[in-house]
Jmol script that loads the backbone (N, CA, C; Angstrom):
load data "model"
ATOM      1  N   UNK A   1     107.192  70.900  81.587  1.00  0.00           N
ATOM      2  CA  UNK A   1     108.500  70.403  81.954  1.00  0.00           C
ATOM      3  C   UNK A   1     109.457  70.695  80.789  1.00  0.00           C
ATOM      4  N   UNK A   2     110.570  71.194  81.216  1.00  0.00           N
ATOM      5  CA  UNK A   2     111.597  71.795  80.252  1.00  0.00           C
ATOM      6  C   UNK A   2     112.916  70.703  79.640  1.00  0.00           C
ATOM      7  N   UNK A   3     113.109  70.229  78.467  1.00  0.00           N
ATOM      8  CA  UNK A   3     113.856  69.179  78.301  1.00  0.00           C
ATOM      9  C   UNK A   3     115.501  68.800  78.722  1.00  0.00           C
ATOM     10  N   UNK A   4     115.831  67.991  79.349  1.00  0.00           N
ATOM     11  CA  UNK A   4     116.953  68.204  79.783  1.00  0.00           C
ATOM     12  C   UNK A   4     118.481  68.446  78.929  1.00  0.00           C
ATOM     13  N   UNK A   5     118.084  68.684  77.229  1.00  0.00           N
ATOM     14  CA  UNK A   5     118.833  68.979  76.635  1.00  0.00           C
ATOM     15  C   UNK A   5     118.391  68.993  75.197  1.00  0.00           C
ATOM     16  N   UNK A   6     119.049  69.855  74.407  1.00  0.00           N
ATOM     17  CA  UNK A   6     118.941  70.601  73.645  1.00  0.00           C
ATOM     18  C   UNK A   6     118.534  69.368  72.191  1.00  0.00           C
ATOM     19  N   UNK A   7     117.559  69.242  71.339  1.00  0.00           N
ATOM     20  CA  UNK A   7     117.052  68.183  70.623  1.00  0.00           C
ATOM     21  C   UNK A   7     118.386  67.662  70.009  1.00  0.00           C
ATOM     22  N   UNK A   8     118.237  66.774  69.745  1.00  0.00           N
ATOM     23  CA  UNK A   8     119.535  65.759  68.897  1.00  0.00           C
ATOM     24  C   UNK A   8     119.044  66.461  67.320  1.00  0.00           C
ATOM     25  N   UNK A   9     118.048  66.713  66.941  1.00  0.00           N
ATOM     26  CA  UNK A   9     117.607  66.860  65.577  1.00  0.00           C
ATOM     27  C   UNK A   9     117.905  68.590  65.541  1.00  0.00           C
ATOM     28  N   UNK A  10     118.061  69.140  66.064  1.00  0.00           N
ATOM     29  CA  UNK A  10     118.361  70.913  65.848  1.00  0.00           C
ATOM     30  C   UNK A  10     118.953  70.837  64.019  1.00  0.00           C
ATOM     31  N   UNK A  11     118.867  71.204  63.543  1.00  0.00           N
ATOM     32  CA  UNK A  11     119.322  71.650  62.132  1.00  0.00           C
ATOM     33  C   UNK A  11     119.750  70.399  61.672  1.00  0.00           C
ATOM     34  N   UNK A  12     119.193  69.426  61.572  1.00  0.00           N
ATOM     35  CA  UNK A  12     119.475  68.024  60.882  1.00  0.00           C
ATOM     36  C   UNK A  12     119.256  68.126  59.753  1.00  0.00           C
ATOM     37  N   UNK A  13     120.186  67.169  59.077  1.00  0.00           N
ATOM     38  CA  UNK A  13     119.983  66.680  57.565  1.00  0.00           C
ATOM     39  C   UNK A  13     118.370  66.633  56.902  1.00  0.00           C
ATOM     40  N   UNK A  14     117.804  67.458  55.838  1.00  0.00           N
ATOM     41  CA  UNK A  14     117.100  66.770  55.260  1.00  0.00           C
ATOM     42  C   UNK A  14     116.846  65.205  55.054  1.00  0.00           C
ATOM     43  N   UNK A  15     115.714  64.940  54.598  1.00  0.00           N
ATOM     44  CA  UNK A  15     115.824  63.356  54.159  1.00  0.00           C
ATOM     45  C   UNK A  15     117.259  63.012  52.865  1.00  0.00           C
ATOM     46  N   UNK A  16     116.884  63.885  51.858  1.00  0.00           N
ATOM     47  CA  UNK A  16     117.438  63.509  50.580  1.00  0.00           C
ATOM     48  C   UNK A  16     119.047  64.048  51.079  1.00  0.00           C
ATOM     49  N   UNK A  17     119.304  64.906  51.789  1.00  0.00           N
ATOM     50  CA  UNK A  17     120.579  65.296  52.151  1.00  0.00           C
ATOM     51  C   UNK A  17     121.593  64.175  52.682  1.00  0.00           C
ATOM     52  N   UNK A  18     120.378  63.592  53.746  1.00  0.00           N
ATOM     53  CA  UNK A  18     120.930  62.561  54.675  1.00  0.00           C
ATOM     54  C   UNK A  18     121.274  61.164  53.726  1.00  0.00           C
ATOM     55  N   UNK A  19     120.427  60.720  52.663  1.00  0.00           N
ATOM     56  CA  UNK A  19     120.816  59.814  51.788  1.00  0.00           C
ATOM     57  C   UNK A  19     121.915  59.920  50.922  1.00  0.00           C
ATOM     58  N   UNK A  20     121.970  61.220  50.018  1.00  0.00           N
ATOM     59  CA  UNK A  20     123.385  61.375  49.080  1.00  0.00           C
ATOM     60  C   UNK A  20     124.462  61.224  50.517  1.00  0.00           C
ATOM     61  N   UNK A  21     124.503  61.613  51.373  1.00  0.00           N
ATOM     62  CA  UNK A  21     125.787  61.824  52.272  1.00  0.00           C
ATOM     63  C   UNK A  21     126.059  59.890  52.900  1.00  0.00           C
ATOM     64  N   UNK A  22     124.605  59.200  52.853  1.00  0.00           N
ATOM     65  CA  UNK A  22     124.922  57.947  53.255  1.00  0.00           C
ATOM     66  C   UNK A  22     125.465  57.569  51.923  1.00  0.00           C
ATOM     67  N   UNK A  23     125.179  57.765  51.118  1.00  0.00           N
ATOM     68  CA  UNK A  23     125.918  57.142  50.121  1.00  0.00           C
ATOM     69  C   UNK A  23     127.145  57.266  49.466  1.00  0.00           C
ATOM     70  N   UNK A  24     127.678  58.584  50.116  1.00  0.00           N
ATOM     71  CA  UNK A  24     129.195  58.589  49.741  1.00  0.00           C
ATOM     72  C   UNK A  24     129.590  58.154  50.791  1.00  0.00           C
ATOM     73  N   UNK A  25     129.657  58.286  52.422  1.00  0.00           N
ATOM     74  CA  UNK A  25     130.221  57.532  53.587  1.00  0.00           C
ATOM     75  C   UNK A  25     130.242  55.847  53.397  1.00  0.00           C
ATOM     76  N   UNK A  26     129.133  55.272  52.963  1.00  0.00           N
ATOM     77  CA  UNK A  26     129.007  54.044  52.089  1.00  0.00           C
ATOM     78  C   UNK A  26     130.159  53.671  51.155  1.00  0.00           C
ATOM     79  N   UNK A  27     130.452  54.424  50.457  1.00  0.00           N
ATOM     80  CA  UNK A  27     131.752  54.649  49.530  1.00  0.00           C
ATOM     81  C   UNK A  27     133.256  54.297  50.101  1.00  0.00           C
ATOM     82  N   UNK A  28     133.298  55.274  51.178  1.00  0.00           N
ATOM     83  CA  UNK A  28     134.563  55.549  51.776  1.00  0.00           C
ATOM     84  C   UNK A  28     134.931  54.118  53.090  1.00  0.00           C
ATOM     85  N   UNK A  29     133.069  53.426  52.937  1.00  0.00           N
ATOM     86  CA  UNK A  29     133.596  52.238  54.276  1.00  0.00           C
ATOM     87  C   UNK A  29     133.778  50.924  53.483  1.00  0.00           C
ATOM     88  N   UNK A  30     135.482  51.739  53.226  1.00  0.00           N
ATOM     89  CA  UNK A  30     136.262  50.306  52.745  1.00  0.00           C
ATOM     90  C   UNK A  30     137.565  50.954  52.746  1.00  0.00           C
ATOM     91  N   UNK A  31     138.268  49.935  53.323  1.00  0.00           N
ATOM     92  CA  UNK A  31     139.610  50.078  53.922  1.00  0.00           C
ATOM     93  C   UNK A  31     140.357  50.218  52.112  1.00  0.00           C
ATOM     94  N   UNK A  32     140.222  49.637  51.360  1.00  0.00           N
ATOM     95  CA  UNK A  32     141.257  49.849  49.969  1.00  0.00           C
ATOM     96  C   UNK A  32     140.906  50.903  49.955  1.00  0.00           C
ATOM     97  N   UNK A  33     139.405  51.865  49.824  1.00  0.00           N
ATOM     98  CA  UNK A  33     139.288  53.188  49.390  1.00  0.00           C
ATOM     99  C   UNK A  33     139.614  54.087  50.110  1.00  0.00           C
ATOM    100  N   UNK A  34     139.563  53.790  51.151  1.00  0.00           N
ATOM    101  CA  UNK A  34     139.977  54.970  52.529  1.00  0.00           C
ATOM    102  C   UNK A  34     141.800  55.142  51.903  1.00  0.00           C
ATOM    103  N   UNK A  35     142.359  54.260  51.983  1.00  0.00           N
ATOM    104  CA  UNK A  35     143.564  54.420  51.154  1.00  0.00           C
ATOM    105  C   UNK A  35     143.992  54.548  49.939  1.00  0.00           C
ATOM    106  N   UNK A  36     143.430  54.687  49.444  1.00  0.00           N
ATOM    107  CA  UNK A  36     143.612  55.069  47.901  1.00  0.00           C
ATOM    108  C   UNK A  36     143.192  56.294  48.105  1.00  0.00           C
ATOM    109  N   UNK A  37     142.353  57.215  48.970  1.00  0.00           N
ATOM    110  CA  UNK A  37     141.948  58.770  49.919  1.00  0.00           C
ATOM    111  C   UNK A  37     143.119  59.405  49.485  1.00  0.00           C
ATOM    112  N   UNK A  38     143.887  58.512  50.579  1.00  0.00           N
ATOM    113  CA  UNK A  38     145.268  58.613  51.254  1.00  0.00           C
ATOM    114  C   UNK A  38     146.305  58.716  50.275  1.00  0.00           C
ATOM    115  N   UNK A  39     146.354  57.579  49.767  1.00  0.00           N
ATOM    116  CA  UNK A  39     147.711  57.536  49.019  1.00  0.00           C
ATOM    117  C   UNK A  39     147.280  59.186  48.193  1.00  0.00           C
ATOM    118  N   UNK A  40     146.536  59.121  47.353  1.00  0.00           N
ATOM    119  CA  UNK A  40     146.206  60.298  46.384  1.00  0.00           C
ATOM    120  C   UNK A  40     146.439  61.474  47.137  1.00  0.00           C
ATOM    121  N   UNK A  41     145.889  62.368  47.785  1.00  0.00           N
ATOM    122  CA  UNK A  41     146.012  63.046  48.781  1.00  0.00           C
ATOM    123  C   UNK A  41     147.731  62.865  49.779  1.00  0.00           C
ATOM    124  N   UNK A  42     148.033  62.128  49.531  1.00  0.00           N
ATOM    125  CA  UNK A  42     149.889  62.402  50.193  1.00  0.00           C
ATOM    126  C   UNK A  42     150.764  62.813  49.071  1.00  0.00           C
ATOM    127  N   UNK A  43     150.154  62.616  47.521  1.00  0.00           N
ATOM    128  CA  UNK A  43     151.072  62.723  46.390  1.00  0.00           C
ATOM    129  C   UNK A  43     151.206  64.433  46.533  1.00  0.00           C
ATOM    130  N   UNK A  44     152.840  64.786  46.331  1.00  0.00           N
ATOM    131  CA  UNK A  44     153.042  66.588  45.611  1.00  0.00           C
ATOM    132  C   UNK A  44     151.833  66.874  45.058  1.00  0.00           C
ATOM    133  N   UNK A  45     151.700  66.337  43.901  1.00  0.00           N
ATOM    134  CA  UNK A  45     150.789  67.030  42.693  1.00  0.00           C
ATOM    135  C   UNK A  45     149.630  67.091  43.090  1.00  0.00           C
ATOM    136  N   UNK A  46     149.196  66.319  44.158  1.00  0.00           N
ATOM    137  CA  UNK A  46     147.763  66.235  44.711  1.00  0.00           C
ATOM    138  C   UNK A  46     146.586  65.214  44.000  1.00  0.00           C
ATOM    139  N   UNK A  47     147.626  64.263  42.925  1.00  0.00           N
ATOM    140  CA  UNK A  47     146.837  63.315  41.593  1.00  0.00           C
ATOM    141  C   UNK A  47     147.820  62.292  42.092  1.00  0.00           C
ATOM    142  N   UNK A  48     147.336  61.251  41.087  1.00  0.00           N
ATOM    143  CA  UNK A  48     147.734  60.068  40.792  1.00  0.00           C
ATOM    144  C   UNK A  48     147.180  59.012  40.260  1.00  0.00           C
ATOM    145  N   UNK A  49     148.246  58.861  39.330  1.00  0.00           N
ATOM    146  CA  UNK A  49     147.750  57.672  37.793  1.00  0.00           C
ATOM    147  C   UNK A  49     147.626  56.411  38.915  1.00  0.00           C
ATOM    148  N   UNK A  50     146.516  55.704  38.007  1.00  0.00           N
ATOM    149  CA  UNK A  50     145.987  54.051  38.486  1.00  0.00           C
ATOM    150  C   UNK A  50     147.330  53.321  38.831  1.00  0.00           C
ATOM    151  N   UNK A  51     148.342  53.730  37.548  1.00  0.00           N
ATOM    152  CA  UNK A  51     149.589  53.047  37.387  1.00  0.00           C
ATOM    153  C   UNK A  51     150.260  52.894  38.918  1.00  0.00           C
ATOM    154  N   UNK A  52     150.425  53.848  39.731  1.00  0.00           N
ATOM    155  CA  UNK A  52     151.064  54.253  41.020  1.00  0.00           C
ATOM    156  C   UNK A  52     150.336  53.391  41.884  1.00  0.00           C
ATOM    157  N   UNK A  53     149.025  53.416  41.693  1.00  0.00           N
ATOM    158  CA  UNK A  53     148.341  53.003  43.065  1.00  0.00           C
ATOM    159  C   UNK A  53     147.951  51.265  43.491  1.00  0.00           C
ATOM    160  N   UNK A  54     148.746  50.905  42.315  1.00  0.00           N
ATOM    161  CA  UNK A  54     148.342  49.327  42.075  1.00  0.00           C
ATOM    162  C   UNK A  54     149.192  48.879  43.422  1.00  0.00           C
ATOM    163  N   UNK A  55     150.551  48.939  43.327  1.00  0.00           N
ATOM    164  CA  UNK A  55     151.422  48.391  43.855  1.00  0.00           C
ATOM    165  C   UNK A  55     151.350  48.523  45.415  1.00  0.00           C
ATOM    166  N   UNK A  56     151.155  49.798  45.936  1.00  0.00           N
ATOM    167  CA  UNK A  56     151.475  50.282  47.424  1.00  0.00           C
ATOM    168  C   UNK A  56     149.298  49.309  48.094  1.00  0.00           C
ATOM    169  N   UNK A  57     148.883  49.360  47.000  1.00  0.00           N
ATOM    170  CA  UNK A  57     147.176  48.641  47.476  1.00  0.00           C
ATOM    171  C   UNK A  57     147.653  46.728  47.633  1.00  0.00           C
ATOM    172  N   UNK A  58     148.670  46.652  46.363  1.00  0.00           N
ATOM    173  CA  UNK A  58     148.632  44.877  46.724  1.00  0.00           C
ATOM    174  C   UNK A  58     147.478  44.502  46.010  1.00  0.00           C
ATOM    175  N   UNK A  59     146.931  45.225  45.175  1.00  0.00           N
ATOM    176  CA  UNK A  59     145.561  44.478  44.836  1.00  0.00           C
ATOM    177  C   UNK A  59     145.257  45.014  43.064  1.00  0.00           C
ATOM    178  N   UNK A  60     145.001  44.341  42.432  1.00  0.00           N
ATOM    179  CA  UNK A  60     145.227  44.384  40.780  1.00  0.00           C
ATOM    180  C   UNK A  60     144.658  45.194  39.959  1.00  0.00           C
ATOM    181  N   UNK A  61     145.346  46.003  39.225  1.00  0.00           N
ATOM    182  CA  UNK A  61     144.914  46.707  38.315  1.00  0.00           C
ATOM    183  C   UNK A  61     143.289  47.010  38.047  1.00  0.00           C
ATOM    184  N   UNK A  62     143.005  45.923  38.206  1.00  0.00           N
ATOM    185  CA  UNK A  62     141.014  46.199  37.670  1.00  0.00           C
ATOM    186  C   UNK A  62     140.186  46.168  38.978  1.00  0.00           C
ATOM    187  N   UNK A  63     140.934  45.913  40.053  1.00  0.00           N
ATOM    188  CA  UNK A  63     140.530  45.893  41.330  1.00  0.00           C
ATOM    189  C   UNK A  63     140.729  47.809  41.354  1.00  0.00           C
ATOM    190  N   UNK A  64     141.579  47.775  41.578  1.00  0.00           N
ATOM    191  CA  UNK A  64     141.860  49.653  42.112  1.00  0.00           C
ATOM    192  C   UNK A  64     140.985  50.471  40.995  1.00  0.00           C
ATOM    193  N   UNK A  65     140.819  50.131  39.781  1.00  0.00           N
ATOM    194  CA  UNK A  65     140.084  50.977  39.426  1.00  0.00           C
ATOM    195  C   UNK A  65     138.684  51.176  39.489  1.00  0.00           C
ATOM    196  N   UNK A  66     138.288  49.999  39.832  1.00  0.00           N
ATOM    197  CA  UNK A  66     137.199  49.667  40.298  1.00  0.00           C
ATOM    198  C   UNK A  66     136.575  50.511  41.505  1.00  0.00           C
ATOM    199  N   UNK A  67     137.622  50.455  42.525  1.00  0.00           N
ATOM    200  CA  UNK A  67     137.410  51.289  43.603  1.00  0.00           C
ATOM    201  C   UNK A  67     137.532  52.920  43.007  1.00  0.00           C
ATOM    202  N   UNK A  68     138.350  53.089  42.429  1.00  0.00           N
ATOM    203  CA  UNK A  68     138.505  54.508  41.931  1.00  0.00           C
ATOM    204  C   UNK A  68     136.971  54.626  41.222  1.00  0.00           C
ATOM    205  N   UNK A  69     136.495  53.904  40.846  1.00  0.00           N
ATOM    206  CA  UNK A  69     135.354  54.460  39.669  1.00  0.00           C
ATOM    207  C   UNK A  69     134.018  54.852  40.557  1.00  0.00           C
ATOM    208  N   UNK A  70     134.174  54.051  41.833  1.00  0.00           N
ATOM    209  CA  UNK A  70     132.852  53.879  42.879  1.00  0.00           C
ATOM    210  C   UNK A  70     133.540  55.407  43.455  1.00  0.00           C
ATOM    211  N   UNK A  71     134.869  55.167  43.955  1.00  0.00           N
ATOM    212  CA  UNK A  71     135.049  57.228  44.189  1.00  0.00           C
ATOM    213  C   UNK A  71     134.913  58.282  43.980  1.00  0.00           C
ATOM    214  N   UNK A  72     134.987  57.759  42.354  1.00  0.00           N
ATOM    215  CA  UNK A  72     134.401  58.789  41.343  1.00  0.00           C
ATOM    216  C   UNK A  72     132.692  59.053  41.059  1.00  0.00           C
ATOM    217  N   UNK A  73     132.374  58.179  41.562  1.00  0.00           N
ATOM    218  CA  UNK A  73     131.080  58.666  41.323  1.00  0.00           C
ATOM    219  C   UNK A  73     130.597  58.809  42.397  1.00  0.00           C
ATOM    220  N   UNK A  74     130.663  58.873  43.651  1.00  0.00           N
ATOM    221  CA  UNK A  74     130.250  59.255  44.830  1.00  0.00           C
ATOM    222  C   UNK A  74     130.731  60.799  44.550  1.00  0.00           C
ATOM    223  N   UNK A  75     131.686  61.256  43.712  1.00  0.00           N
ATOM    224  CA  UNK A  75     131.900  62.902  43.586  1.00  0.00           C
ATOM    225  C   UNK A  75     133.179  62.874  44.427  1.00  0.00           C
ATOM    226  N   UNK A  76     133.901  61.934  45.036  1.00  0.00           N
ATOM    227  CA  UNK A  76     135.050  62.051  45.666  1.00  0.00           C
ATOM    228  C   UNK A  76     136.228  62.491  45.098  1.00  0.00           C
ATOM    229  N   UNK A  77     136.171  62.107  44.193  1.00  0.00           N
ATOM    230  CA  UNK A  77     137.730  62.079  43.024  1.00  0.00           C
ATOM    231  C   UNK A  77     137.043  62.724  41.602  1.00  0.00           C
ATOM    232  N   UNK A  78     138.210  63.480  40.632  1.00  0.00           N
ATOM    233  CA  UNK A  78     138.075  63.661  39.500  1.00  0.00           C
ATOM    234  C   UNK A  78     138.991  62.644  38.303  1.00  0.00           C
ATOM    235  N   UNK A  79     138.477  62.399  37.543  1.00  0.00           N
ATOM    236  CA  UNK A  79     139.526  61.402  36.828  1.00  0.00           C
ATOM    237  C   UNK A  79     139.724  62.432  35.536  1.00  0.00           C
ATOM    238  N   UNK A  80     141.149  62.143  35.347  1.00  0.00           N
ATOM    239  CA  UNK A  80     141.784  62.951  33.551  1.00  0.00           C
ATOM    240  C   UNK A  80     142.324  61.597  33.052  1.00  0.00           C
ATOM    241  N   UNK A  81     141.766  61.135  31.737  1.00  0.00           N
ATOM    242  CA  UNK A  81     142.251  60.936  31.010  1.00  0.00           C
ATOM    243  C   UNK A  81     143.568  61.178  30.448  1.00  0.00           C
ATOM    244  N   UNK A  82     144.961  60.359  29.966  1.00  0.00           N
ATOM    245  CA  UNK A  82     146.195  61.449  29.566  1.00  0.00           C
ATOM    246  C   UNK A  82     146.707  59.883  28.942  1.00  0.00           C
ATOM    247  N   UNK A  83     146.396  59.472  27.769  1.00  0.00           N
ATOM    248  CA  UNK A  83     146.438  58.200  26.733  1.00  0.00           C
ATOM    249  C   UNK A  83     146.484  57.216  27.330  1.00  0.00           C
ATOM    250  N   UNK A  84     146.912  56.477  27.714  1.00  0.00           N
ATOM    251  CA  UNK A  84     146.287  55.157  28.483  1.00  0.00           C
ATOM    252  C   UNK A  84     146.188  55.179  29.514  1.00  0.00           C
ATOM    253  N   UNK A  85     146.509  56.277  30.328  1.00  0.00           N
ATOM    254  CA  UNK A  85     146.164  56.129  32.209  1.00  0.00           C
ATOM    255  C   UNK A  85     145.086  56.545  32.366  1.00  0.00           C
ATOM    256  N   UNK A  86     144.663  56.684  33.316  1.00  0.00           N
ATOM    257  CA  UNK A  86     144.135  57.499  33.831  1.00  0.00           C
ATOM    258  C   UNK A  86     144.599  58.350  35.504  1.00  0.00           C
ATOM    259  N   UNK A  87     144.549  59.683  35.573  1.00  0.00           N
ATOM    260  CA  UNK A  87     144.456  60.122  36.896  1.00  0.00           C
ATOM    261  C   UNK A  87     143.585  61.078  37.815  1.00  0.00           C
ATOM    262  N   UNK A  88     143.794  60.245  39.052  1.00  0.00           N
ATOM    263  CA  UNK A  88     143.082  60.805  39.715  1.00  0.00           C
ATOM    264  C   UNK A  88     143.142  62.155  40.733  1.00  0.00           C
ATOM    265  N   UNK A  89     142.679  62.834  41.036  1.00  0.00           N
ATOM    266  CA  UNK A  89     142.670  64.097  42.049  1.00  0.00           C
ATOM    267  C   UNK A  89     141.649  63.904  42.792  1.00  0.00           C
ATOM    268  N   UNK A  90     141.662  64.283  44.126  1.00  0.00           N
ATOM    269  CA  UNK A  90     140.564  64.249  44.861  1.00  0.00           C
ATOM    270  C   UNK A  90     140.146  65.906  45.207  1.00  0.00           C
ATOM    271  N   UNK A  91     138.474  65.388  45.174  1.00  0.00           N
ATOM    272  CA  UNK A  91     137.628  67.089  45.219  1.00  0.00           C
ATOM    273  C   UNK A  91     137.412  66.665  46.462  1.00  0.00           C
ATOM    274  N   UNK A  92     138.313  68.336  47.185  1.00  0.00           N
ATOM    275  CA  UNK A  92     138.495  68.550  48.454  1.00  0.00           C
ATOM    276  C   UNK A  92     136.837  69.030  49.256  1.00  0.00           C
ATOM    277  N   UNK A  93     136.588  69.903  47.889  1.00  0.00           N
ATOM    278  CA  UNK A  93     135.507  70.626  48.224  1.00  0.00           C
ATOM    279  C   UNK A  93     134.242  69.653  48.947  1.00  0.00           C
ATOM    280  N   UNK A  94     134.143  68.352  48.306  1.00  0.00           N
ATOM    281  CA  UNK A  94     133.172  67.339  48.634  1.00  0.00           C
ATOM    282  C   UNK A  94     133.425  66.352  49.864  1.00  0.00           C
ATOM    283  N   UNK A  95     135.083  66.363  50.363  1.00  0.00           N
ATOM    284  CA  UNK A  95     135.316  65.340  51.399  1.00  0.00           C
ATOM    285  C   UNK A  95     134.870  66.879  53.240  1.00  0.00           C
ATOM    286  N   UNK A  96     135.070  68.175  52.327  1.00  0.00           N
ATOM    287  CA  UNK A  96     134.971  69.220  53.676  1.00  0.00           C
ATOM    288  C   UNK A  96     132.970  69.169  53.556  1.00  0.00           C
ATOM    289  N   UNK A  97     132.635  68.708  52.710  1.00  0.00           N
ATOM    290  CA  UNK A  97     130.863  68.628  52.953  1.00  0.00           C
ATOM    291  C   UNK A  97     130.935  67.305  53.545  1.00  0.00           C
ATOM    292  N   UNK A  98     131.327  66.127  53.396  1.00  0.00           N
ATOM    293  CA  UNK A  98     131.227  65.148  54.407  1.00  0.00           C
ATOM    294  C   UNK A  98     131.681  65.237  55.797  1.00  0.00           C
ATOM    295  N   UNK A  99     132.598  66.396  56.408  1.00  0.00           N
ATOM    296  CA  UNK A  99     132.805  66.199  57.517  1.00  0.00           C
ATOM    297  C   UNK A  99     132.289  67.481  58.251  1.00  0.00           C
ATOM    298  N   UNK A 100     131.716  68.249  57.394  1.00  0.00           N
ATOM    299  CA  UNK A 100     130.936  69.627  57.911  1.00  0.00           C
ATOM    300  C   UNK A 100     129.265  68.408  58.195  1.00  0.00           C
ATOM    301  N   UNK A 101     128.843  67.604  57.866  1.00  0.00           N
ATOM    302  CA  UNK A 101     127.862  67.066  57.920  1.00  0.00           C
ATOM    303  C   UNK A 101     127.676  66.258  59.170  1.00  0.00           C
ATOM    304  N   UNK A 102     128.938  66.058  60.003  1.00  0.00           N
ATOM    305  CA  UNK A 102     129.561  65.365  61.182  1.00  0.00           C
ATOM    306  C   UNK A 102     129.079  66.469  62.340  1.00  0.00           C
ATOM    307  N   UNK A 103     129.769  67.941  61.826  1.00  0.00           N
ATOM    308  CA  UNK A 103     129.924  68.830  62.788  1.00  0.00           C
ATOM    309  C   UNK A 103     128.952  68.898  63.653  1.00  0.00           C
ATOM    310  N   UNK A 104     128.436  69.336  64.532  1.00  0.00           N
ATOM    311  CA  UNK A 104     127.601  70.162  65.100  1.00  0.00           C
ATOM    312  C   UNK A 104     127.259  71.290  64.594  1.00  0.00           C
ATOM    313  N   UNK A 105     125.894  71.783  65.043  1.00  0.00           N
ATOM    314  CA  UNK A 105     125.599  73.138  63.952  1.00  0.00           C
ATOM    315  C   UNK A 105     126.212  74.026  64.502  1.00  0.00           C
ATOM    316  N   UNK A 106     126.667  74.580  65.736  1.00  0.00           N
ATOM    317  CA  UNK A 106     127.196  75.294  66.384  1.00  0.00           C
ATOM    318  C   UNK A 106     129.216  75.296  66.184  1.00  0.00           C
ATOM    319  N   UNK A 107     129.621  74.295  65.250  1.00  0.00           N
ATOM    320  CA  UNK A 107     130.929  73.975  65.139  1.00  0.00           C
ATOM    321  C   UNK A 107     131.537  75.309  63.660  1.00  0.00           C
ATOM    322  N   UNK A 108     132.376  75.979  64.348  1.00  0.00           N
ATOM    323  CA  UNK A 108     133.398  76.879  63.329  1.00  0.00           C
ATOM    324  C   UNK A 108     133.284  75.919  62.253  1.00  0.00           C
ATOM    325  N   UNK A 109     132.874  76.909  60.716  1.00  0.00           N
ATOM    326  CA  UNK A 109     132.764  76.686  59.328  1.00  0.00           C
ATOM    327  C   UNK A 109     131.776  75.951  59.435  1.00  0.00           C
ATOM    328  N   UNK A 110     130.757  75.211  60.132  1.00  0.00           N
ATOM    329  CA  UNK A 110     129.600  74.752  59.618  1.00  0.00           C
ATOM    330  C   UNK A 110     128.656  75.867  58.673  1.00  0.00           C
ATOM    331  N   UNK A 111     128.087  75.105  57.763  1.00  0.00           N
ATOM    332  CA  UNK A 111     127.574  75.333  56.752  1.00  0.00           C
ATOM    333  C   UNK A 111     126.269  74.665  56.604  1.00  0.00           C
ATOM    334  N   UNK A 112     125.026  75.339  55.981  1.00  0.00           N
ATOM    335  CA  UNK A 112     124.229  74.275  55.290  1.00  0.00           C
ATOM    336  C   UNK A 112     124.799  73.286  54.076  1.00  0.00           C
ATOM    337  N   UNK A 113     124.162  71.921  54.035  1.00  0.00           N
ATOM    338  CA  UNK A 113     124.892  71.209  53.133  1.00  0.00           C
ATOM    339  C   UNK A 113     123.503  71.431  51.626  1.00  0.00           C
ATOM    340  N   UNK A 114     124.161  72.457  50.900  1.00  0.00           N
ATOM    341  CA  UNK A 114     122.863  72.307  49.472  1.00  0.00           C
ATOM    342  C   UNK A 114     123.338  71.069  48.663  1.00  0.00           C
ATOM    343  N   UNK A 115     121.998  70.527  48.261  1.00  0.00           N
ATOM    344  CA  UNK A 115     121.651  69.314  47.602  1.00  0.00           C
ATOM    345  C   UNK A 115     122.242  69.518  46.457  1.00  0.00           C
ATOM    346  N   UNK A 116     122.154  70.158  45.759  1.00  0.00           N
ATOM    347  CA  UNK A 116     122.557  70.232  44.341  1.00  0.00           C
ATOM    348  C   UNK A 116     124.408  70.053  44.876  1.00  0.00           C
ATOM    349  N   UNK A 117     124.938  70.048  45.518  1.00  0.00           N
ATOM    350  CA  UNK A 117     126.097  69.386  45.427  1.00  0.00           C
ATOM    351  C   UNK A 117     126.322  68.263  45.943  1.00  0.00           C
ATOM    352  N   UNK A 118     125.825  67.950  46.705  1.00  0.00           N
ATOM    353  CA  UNK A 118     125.733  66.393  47.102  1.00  0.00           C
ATOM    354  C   UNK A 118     125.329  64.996  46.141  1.00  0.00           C
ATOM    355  N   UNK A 119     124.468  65.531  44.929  1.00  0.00           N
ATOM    356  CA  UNK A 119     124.069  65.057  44.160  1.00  0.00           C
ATOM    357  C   UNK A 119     125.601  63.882  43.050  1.00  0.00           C
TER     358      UNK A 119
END
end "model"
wireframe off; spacefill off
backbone 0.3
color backbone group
C-alpha cells in the first residue's frame, strides 16, 4: 500500500540542527525581543545604540540589554562597543537560516542548514 502523502520528515533537521534552531526561536519568543528585531532593523544605518532602544521598549536600561545580550548570543545581533554604548546590528545572514529552516525543502533558496553556523 502506497502512502497517501509524501513523509512529513523528507530532509528534516538533524537532531543537533533542530536544537541550536530551538534555541534561537526560544530567543525570539518574546514580544520585547521580537521588537527590539524590529526597532533595529527599521533604523537607516541598520544599528542601534542601547541608548535609542530604551525609550520606544518602555522598559529600563538593564532590562533591554539584557534582552540584547540573550540576542546576541543566540547569533542574532552583533554588538560594537563605541565608549560607553554599545550598538547593535542584526546578522541577517542568521535570521534567513531561521526562516529557510521553516521552508519546505522544495521552497525557492532553500538550503541545507550547516551546523557550524548555527552554533
Amino acid at each position: 500500500m502506497e502512502p497517501c502523502c509524501a513523509p512529513v520528515l523528507d530532509g528534516a533537521l538533524t537532531e543537533p540542527d533542530a536544537a541550536d534552531l530551538a534555541g534561537q526561536f526560544k530567543v525570539l519568543a518574546d514580544p520585547a525581543r521580537l521588537r527590539l528585531l524590529s526597532l533595529i532593523a527599521a533604523r537607516p544605518s541598520g544599528e542601534a545604540c542601547v541608548c535609542e532602544l530604551i525609550e520606544p521598549l518602555g522598559l529600563s536600561q538593564p532590562t533591554v540589554s539584557h534582552h540584547l545580550k540573550l540576542l546576541k548570543g543566540a547569533g542574532l545581533l552583533e554588538r560594537e562597543q563605541r565608549g560607553v554604548w554599545a550598538f547593535y546590528a542584526i546578522r541577517p545572514e542568521r535570521l534567513s537560516l531561521l526562516a529557510e529552516a521553516l521552508l519546505p525543502d522544495s521552497a525557492p533558496g532553500r538550503t541545507v542548514l550547516p551546523a557550524d553556523l548555527l552554533a
